[in-house]
MARZATOR-723583 format. One line per 4 residues: their letters; for each residue x, y, z of N, C-alpha, C. Coordinates in steps of 0.1 Angstrom, whole numbers, plus 5000, padded with zeros to 4 digits. Example, Ala and Ser with C-alpha at 12.3 -4.5 7.8 and 13.67 -1.06 7.14 Angstrom:
BEGIN
AS	5132/4943/5078/5123/4955/5078/5132/4967/5078  5128/4978/5071/5137/4989/5071/5129/5000/5079;
END
This chain:
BEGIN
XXXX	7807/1299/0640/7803/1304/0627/7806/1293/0616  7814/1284/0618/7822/1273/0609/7826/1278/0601  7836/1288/0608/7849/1294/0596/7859/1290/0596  7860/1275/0600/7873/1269/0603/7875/1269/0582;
XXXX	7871/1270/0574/7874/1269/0562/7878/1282/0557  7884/1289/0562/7884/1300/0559/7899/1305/0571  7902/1300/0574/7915/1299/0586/7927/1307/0578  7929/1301/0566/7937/1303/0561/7933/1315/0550;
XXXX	7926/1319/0552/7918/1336/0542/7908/1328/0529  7905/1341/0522/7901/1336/0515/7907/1345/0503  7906/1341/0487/7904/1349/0478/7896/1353/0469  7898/1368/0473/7882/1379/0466/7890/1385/0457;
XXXX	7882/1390/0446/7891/1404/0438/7875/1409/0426  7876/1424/0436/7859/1423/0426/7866/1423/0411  7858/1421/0399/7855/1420/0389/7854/1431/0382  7844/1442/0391/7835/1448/0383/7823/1444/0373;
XXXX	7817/1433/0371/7813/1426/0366/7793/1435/0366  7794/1434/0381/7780/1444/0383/7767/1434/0383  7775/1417/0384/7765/1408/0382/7754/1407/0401  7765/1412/0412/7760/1418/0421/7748/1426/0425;
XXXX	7751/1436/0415/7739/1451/0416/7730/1450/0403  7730/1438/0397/7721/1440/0381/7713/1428/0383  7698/1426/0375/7697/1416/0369/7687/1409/0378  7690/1408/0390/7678/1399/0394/7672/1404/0409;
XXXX	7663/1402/0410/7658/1411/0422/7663/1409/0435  7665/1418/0445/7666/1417/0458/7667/1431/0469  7674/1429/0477/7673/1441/0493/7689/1446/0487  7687/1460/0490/7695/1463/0494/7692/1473/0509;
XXXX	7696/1464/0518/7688/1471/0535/7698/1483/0540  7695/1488/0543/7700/1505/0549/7707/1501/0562  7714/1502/0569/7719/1501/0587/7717/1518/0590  7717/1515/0606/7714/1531/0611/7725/1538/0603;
XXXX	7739/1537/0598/7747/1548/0597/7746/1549/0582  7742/1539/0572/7743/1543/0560/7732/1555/0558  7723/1554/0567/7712/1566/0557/7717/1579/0557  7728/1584/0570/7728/1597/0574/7744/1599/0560;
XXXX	7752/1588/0560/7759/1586/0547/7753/1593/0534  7744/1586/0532/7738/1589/0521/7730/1601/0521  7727/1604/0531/7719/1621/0530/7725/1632/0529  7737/1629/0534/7751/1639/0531/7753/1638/0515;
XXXX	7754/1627/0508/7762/1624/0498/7748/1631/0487  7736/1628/0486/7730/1635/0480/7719/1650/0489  7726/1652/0501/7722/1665/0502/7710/1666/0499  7703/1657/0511/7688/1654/0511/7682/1657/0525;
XXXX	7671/1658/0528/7661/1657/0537/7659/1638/0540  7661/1636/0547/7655/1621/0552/7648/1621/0546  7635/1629/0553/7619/1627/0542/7620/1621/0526  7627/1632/0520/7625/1630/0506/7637/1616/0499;
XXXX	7644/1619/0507/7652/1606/0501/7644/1594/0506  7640/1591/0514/7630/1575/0519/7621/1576/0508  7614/1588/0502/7604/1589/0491/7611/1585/0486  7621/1589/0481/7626/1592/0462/7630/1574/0462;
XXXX	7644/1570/0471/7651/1560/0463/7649/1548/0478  7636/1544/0486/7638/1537/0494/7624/1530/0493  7620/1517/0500/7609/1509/0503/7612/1500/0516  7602/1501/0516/7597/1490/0531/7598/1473/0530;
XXXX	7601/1470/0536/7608/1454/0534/7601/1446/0544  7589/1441/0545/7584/1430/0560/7591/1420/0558  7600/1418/0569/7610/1403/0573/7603/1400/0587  7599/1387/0589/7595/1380/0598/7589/1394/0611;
XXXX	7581/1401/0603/7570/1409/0614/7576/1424/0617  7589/1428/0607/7594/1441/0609/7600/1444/0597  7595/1457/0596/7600/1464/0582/7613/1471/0584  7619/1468/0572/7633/1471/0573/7632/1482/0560;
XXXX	7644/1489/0563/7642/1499/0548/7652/1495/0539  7649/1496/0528/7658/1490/0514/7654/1500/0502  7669/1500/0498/7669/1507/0483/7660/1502/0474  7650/1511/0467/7647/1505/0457/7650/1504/0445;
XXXX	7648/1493/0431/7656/1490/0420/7646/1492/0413  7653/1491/0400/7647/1494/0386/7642/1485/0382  7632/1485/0374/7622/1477/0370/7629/1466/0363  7643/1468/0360/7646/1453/0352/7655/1450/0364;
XXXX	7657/1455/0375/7663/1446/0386/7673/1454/0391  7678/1465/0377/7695/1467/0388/7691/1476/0398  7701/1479/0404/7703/1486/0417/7698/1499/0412  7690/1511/0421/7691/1523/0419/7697/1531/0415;
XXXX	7711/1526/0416/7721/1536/0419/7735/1530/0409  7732/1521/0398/7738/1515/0388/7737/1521/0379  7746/1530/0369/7746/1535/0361/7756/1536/0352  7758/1533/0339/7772/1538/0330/7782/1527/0333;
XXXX	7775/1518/0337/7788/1510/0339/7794/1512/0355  7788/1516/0361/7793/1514/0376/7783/1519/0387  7791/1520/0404/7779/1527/0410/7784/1544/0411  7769/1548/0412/7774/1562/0414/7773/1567/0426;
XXXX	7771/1558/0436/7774/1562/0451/7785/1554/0458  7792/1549/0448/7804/1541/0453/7811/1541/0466  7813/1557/0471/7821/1564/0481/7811/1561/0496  7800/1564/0494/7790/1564/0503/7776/1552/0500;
XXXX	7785/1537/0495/7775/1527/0495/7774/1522/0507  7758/1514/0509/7755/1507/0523/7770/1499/0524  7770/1496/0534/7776/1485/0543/7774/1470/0537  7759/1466/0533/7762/1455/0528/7768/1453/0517;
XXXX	7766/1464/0507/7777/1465/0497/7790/1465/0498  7792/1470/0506/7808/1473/0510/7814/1461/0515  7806/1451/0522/7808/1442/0531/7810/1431/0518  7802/1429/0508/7802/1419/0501/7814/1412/0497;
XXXX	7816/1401/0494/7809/1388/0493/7814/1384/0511  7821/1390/0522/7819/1386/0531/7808/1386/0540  7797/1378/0538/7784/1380/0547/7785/1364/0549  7780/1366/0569/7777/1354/0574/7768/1341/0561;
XXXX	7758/1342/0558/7754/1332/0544/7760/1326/0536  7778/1334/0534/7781/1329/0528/7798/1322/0530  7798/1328/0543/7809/1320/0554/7804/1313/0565  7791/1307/0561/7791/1294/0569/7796/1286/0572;
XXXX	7801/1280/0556/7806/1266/0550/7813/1267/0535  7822/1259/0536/7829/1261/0522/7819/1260/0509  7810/1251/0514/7802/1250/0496/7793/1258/0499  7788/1269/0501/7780/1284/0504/7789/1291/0494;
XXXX	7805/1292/0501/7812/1302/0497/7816/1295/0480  7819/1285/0482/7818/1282/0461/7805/1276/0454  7793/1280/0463/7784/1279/0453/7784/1293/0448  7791/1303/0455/7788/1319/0454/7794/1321/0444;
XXXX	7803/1314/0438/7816/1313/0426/7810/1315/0413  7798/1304/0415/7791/1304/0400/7786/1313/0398  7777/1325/0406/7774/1341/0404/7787/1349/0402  7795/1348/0412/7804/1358/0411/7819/1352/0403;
XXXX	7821/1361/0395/7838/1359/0390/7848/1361/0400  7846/1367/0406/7855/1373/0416/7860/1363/0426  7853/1352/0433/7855/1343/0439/7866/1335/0439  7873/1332/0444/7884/1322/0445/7896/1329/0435;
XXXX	7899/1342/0434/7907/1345/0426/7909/1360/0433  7921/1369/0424/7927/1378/0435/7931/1377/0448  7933/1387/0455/7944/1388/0468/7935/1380/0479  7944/1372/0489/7940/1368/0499/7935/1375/0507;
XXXX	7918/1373/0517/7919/1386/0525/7924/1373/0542  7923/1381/0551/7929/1372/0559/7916/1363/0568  7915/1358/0574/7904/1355/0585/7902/1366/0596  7914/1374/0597/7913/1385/0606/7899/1398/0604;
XXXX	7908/1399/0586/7897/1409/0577/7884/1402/0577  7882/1392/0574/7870/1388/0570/7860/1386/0585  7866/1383/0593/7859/1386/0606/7854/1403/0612  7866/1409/0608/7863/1427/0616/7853/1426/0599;
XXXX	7848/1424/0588/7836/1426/0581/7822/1419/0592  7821/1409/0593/7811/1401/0601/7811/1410/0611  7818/1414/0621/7816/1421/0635/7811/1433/0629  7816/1444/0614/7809/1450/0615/7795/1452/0612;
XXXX	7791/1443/0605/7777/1439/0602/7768/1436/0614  7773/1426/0624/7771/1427/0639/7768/1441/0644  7777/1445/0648/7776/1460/0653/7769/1470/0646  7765/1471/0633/7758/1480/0627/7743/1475/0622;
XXXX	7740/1473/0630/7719/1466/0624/7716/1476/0618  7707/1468/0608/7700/1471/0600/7686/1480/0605  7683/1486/0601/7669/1499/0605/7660/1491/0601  7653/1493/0611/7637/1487/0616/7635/1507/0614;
XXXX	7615/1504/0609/7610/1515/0603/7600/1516/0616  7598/1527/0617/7590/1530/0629/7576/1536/0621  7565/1537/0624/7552/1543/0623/7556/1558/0608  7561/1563/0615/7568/1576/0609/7571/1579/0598;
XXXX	7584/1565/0593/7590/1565/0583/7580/1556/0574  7573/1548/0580/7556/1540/0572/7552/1551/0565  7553/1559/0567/7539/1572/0566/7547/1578/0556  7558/1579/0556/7565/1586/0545/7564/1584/0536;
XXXX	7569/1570/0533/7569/1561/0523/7554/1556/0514  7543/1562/0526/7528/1563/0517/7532/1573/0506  7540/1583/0510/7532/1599/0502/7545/1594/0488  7534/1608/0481/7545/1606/0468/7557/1610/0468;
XX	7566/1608/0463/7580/1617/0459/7573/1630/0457  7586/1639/0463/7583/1656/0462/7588/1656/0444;
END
């Protein structure tokens, strides 16, 4: 992985800043266990929640499912100054700023500096921590959409 730069931990301490979830477009991708997370947490139907707050994502010939955002960029689910599914966010949220992209290599991880405040400041996490995050990103893939959930995602929100 070339985490020899990282042997010795690293330092994260979120901000709260929200420069993560605001502002400029991107994925936030679903894994098999966040959706059933999230259907509890808003006490939904699959169906209707893929309607209401999700989209289809084609990466290299497979659609993945991803939160959808607000027309100026933030996250769906960014509100008042924070998130409001905080308890039951995806995994890549949860995971963040530990993702393979950005523990490649040390200047990955402080080019990430200049987005985030949080970088190089607060508690040390260990290499131990920061690996059981990567393994569980490993172990929890990301949802590929089958025919099914295509079809859903045609119809309108209920």
């Amino acid at each position: 992985m070339g985490g020899e730069f990282y042997n010795e931990g690293l330092r994260f301490e979120c901000t709260r800043c929200s420069r993560c979830c605001r502002h400029e477009p991107g994925y936030v991708f679903l894994s098999y266990n966040d959706l059933p997370r999230l259907l509890d947490k808003f006490e939904m139907s699959r169906e209707n929640f893929i309607q209401k707050y999700c989209r289809a994502v084609l990466i290299n010939g497979v659609y993945r499912l991803s939160l959808k955002e607000k027309e100026n960029y933030d996250c769906l689910f960014w509100e008042d100054g924070g998130c409001r599914i905080y308890e039951a966010r995806p995994l890549q949220c949860r995971s963040f700023p530990f993702w393979a992209s950005y523990l490649s290599e040390s200047r990955q991880w402080q080019a990430l500096g200049d987005s985030c405040p949080g970088v190089n400041r607060g508690p040390v996490h260990s290499r131990e921590e920061i690996e059981q995050w990567l393994a569980l990103r490993e172990r929890e893939p990301l949802m590929v959409l089958g025919e099914q959930d295509l079809k859903i995602l045609e119809k309108e929100p209920v």
